[in-house]
N, C-alpha and C positions, 0 to 999 in steps of 0.2 A: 504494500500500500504506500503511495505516494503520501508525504509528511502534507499536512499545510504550513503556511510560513508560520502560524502561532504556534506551532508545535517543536520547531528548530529550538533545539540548545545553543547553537554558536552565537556571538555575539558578532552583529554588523557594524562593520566601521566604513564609514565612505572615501574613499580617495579622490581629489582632485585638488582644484585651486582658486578658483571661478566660488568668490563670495557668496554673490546671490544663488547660485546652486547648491552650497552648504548649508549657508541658511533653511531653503527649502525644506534642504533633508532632515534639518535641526529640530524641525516641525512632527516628524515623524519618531516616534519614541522606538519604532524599532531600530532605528541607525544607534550604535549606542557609545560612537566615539569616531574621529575623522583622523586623516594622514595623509599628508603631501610631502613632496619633494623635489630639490630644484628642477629638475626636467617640468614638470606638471609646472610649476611658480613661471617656468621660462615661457612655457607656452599658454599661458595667460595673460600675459605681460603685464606680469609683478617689477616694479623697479623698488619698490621699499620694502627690504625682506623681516627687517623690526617691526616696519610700522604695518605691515600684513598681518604678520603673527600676533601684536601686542592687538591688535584690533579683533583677531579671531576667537583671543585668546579672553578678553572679555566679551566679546558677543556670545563665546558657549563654554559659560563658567563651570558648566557641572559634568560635562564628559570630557574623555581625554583626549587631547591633541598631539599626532606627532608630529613633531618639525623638525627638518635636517640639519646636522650642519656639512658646510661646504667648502674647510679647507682642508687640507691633503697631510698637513705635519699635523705630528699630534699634540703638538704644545698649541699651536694654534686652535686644533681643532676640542681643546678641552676647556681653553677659552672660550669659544664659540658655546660651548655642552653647557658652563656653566652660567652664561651670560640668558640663554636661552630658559634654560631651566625656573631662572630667578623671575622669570616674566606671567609665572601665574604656578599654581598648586597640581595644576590639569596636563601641566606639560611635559610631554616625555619629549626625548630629547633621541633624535634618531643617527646613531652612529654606524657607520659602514663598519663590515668585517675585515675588511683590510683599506688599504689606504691605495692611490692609482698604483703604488712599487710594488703590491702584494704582500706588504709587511701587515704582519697582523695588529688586530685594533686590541687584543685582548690587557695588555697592560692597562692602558686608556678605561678599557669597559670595567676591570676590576676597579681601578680608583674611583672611578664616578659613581659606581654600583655602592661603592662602602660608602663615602660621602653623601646617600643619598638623592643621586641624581635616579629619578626615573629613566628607565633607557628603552630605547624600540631600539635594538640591533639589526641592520639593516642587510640585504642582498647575499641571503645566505641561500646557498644552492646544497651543500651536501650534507650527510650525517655527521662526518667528521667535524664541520666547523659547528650544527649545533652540540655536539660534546664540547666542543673546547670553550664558544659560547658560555654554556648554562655553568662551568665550571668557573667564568671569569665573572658571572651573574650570581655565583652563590652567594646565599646569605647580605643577599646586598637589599637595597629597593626595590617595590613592583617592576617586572620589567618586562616586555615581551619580545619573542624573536621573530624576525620576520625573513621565512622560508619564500622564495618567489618559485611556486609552484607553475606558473603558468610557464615561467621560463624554464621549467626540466621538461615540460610537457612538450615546449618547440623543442626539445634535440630529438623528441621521440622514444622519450621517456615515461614511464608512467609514475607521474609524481603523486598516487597514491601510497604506495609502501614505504615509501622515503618520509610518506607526511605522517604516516599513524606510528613508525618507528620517531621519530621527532617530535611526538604526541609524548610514548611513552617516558622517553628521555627526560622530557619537559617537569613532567609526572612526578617523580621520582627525584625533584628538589622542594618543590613547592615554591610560590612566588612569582614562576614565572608563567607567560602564557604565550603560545604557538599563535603565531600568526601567518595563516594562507594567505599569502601573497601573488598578486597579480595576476586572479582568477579571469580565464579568458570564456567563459558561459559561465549562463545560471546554474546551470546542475556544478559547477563546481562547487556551491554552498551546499549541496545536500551531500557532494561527497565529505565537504570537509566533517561537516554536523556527524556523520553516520561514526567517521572515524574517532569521533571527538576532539578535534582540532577548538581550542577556545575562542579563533577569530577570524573571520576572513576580511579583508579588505574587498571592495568593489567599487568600479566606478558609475557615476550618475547613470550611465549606456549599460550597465546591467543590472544597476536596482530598479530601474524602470519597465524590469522585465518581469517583476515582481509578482506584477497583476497578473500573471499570465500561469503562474503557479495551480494545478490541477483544472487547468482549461481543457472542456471536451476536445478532444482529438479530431473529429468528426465536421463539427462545429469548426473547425479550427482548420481544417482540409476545405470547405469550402468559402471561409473567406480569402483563401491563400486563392482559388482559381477565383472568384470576384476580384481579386487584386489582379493579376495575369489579365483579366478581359476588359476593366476596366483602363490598367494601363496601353493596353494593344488600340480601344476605341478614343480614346485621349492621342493618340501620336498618329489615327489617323492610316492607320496598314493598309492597303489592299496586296490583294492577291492578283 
């Protein structure tokens, strides 16, 4: 039996960058925390990366926000973690697995983690980096890690076993919470939910598909060919 969305465990967080589209979703008690990052900021055309976040970051005081930071050494980039940090209660502070050299961030993520920085650990693809992750995550503050399962799925992978092994791991510190990352369909919320994944990220273009959850099949084949003949009589075809 297909779930309805009321019945999902996972917790929805929305990604993008586009104000008045968060807002919207802000509206919706099922979204239950939001996450950008500079790509998404850039193609929005963010030019004030403070006064974005310090503006988001009171506009949705009571769920959590991650926001990146975007330099490459790590002294800067702890800088950056704790400057961010200081700018509301709600802020998790999203740190890359390694920096553009491939050097890893786990020094970084252990110091922040004990100080209390909230942390969303960001672009992590394998088991191995969530082991060394949750190990640099122990006993520190709330934190979560964010798996980009949509990206094992393009190599032609099936980033199901890699995400409920990632689940387990997660498990078995306490504190911290898995995050599915950069789900390319709707059904990747019902796999992560099944697996027990605690969050998936989604952008506006698939929470919108929301409505669409245990839709007749049937019902749903013929508006697709009303669509087909409606477009074909709109352009006009002959034969």
């Amino acid at each position: 039996m297909l779930k309805s969305v009321q019945d999902l465990n996972i917790k929805i967080f929305a990604d993008g960058a586009d104000k008045s589209a968060i807002l919207e979703l802000y509206k919706n008690p099922r979204i239950q925390g939001f996450t950008t990052n500079p790509t998404l900021m850039r193609k929005a055309g963010i030019k004030d990366y403070a006064g974005f976040a310090k503006d988001l970051l009171r506009s949705i005081p009571d769920r959590p926000i991650s926001l990146e930071v975007f330099a490459d050494d790590f002294v800067d980039m702890e800088r950056q973690a704790r400057t961010i940090a200081s700018w509301g209660d709600n802020a998790y502070v999203k740190i890359p697995v390694t920096n553009t050299r491939r050097e890893r961030s786990l020094d970084l993520i252990c110091r922040l983690a004990n100080a209390g920085v909230k942390l969303n650990v960001t672009a992590l693809l394998t088991l191995e980096q969530v082991r060394e992750v949750a190990g640099a995550l122990a006993g520190g503050a709330p934190s979560c890690v964010s798996v980009f399962a949509g990206r094992i799925a393009d190599t032609g992978r099936d980033p199901v076993p890699i995400m409920a092994a990632a689940v387990e791991l997660l498990n078995a510190y306490g504190g911290m919470e898995l995050i599915w990352a950069s789900p390319r369909e709707l059904l990747n919320i019902f796999q992560a939910d099944t697996i027990g994944c605690h969050i998936i990220t989604a952008t506006p273009d698939i929470l919108k598909k929301l409505a669409l959850v245990g839709r007749d099949l049937d019902d749903y084949s013929l508006e697709t060919v009303r669509m087909f003949y409606d477009d074909a009589a709109q352009s006009g075809f002959t034969l």
